[in-house]
N, C-alpha and C positions, 0 to 999 in steps of 0.2 A: 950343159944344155939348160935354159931359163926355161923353152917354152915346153909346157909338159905335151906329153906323147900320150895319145889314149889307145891301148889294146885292147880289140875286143876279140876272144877268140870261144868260136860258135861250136859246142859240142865237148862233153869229158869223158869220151871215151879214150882209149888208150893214149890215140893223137893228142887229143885236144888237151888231156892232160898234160902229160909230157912235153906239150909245148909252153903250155902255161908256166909250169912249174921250171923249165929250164929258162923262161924269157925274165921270170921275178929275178932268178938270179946273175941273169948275164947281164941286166940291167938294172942293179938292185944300187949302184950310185952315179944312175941317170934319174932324170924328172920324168918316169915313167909309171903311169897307173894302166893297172890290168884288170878286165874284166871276164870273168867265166862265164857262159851260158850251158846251163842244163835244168833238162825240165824235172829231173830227179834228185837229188839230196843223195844218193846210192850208187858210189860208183858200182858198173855192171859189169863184171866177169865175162866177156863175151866167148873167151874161152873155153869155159868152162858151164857153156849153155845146156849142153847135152849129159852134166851130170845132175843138174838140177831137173832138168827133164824126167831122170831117173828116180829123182826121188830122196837127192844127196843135198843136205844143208853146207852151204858156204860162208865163206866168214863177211860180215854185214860192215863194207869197207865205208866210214860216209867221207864223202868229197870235201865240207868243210873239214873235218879233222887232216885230213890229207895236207890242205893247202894250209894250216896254222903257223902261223909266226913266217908267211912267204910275203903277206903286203897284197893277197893277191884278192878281187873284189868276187865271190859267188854268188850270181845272178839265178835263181831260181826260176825256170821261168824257158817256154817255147822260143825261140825265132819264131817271126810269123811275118817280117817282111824285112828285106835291105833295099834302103836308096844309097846306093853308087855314089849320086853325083851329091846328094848332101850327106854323104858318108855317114852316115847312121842305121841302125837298128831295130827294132821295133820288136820287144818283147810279150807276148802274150794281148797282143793289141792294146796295150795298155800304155808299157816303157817303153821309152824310148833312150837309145844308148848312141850315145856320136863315137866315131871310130877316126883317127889318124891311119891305122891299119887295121886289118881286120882278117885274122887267121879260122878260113871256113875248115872245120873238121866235122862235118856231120854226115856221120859213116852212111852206108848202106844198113838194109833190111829185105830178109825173105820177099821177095815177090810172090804176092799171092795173086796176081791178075791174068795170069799166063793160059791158066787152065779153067775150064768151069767147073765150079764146086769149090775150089780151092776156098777164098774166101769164107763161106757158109760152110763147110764141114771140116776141115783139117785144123789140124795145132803147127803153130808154128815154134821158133826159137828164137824173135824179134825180141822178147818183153821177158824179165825173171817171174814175174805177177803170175803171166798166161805159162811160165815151164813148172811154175810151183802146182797151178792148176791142172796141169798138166798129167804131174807125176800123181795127183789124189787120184786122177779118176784111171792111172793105170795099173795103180794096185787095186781098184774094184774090177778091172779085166784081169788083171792077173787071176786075183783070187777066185774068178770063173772060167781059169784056161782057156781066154780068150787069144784075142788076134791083132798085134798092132801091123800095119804099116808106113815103113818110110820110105818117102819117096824121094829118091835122087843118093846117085853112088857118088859125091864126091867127097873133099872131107869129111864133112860137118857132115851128109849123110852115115857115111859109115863107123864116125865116132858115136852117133848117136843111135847108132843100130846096134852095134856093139855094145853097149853101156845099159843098155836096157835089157836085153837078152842076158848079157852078165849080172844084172842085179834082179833081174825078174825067171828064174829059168823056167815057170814054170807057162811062162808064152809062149805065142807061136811068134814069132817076129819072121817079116819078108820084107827084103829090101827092093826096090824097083830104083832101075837106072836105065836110061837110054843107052848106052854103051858097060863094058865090066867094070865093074868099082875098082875103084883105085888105077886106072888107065891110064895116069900121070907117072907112075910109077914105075921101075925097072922088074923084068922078068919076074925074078929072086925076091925082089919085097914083096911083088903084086901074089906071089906063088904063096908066100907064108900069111897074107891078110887074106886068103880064101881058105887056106888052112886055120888059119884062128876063127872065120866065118861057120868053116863046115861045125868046127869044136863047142861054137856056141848054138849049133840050130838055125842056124840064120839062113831062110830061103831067097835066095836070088831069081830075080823075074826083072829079063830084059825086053824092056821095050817103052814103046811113047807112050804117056797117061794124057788123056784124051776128058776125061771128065772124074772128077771126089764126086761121089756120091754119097749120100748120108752112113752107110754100112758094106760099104765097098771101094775100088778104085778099078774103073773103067780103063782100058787099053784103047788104042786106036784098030786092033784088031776085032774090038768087042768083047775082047774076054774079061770076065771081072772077077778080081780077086779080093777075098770076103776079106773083112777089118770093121773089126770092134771100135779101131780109134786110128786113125791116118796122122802121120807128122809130116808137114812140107817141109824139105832144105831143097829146091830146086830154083835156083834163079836170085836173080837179086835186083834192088831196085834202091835209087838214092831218092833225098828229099828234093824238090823241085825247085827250093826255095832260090839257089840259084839262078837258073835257066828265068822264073818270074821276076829276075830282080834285072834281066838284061843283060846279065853276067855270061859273055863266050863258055858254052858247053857241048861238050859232044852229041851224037845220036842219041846215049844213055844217060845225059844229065852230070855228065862227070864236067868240072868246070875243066877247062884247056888251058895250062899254062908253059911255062916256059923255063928255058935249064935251070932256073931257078925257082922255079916250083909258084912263080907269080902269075896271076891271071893274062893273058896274054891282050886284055882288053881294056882291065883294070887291075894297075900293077902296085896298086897298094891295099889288094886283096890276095893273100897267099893262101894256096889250097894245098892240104896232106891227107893221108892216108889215103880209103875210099872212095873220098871226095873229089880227085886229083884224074886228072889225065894225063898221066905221068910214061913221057913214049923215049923210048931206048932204041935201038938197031936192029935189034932181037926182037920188039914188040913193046906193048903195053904190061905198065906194072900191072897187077891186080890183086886185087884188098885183102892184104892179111895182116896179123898184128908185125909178123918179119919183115915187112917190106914199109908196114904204116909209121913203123914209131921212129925207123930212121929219118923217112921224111919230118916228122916231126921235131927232131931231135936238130937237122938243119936248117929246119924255116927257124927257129927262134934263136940257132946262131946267126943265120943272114940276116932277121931283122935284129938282133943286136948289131953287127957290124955297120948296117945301115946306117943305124941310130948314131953310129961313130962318123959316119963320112967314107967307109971303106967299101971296098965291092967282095962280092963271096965268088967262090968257082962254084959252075955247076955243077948240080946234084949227084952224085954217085952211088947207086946201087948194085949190088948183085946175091941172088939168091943163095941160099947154102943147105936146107935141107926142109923135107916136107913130113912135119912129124906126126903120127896119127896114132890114139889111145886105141883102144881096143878091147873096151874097161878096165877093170882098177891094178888088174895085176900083167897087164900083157900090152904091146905095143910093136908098132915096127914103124922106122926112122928110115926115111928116103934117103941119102945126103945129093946133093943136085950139084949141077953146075951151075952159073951165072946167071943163066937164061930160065933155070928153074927146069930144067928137064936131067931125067938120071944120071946120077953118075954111076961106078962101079961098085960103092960102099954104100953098105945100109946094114942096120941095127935091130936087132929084135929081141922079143922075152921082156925078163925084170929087169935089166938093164935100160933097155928100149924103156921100159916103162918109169922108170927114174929118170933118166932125160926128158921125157915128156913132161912129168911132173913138174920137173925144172923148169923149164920153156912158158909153160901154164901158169907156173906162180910167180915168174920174174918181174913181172910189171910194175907191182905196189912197191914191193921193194926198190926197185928202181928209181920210182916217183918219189920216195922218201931221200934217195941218197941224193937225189938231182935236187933238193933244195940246195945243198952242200956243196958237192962237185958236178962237175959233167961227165954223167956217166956215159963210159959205151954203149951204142945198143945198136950197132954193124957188126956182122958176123964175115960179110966180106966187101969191099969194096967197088968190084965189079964195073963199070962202063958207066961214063957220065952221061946222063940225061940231054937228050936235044929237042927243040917246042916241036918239029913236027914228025920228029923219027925218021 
């Protein structure tokens, strides 16, 4: 190839890494320059949100060390506009980056818009800054046997209901969820993650949050339940930067592409992980690092193949298990079928809790070996993707 090929690929979270780092190498003797965008230096554990939350130090990964001796270009620095049709960038209002292709990975974050109050009184798990801040001011509740609540029973709320209660015991912690936490989950696992609930004190309150109030969380019943300090994990919301660039996006901003993970408007802009409206027979993918980094792991072999003159088969996912800590020593493993609903088998205890662990630290490691080889990173195979399901 003479004419060089510019990659830009927007976001280093999990995806955005993992593409990067597999596309330096599956095109490493093409005429291929690659550019990262992130507005951090620190890759973020997204994972591992709800331990820092707590009040636990994580290992300070930085992104250039990551990418050394890959070729690959780290842009410091917001997206803050894309033109399509002059295929480029616009960095922090300032740079500007032209793209041949251009691989959107700029995941989701906490919706805080949903509720009133949410914004102005609750903590989120968007940002490590605001979980570090977090965890200061809940060892000053703690140490006044205070009251946290979190609100919303899905993963990430009850990892991180968990995790605080386990490392804080001397809290009240109440979990609020519109339906029973863990309701994704088979009979049996859901049975021993209220058992590990009751074990850690954790009060359950079902029903709709209607308003955060500065020292409270309002009901739609009106009933309000007192809290020293509120955590939202309920909802989620992507960047828009899409949807204003003219880019096909769904109801929720997720751009709309096609079995091959290309925009279906503009198909030399490829969308993974979060970002992605990624629809199967069974329904839509949705944003997890299990589901994110395989799409990632094939947009940077299809566009290497591209770059060859070859065509890729559609995408192929399927889910394999829904793993949820419980703090440091306990845990219980979904294992799912395809579609991501129960199956028969599921995992608990120290065991459970070493898997977890597993699943949680795989990534860096991965990103280190994917300079080298192409790693695995499908646990199953599952039903190829189609544009409109």
């Amino acid at each position: 190839m003479n004419t060089e090929q510019r990659i830009v690929v927007l976001g280093a979270g999990y995806t955005g890494m993992l593409a990067a780092l597999r596309l330096a190498r599956r095109t490493r003797k093409q005429n291929v320059r690659i550019a990262l965008v992130n507005p951090s230096p620190r890759f973020t554990e997204r994972l591992r949100m709800h331990q820092i939350a707590a009040g636990q130090e994580l290992a300070d990964y930085r992104i250039p060390d990551v990418l050394t001796g890959t070729g690959i270009e780290f842009v410091q620095g917001s997206a803050t506009s894309i033109d399509p049709a002059a295929k480029r960038v616009v960095v922090d209002d300032t740079m500007t980056l032209p793209y041949d292709k251009l691989v959107y990975a700029l995941g989701s974050s906490t919706d805080t818009s949903i509720v009133a109050g949410v914004a102005d009184h609750a903590w989120t798990l968007n940002d490590p800054r605001i979980a570090h801040e977090f965890a200061e001011r809940l060892n000053v509740v703690a140490a006044q046997g205070g009251t946290v609540v979190v609100c919303g029973g899905g993963l990430t709320g009850i990892e991180a209901a968990t995790e605080i209660a386990d490392s804080h015991p001397e809290l009240r912690v109440t979990l609020i969820s519109a339906g029973a936490p863990g309701a994704m989950m088979g009979d049996k696992a859901r049975a021993y993650l209220n058992r590990a609930l009751d074990r850690l004190g954790i009060t359950r309150q079902l029903g709709q949050i209607s308003k955060v109030l500065p020292d409270a969380v309002e009901l739609s019943t009106g009933e309000l339940i007192p809290a020293d300090l509120t955590l939202w994990t309920a909802g989620v919301r992507v960047a828009p930067l899409a949807a204003q660039a003219g880019i096909e996006t769904d109801a929720n901003g997720l751009i709309v592409v096609d079995a091959t993970l290309r925009s279906v408007s503009h198909p030399d802009i490829h969308a993974i992980g979060d970002a992605a409206a990624v629809r199967f027979a069974w329904g839509q993918l949705h944003g997890t690092c299990q589901s994110g980094m395989p799409t990632a792991a094939y947009t940077a072999d299809t566009i290497a193949r591209q770059l060859r003159g070859k065509q890729s088969k559609p995408f192929r996912f399927g889910y394999f298990h829904q793993p949820v800590s419980l703090g440091r020593g306990d845990a219980v493993i979904q294992f799912t079928k395809s579609d991501d609903t129960p199956g028969p088998w599921y995992l608990t205890g120290r065991l459970a809790a070493f898997y977890k662990e597993s699943v949680s630290s795989s990534p860096v490691p991965t990103f280190r070996m994917s300079r080298r080889i192409n790693v695995p990173v499908k646990l199953r195979a599952g039903t190829p993707a189609t544009a409109r399901g």
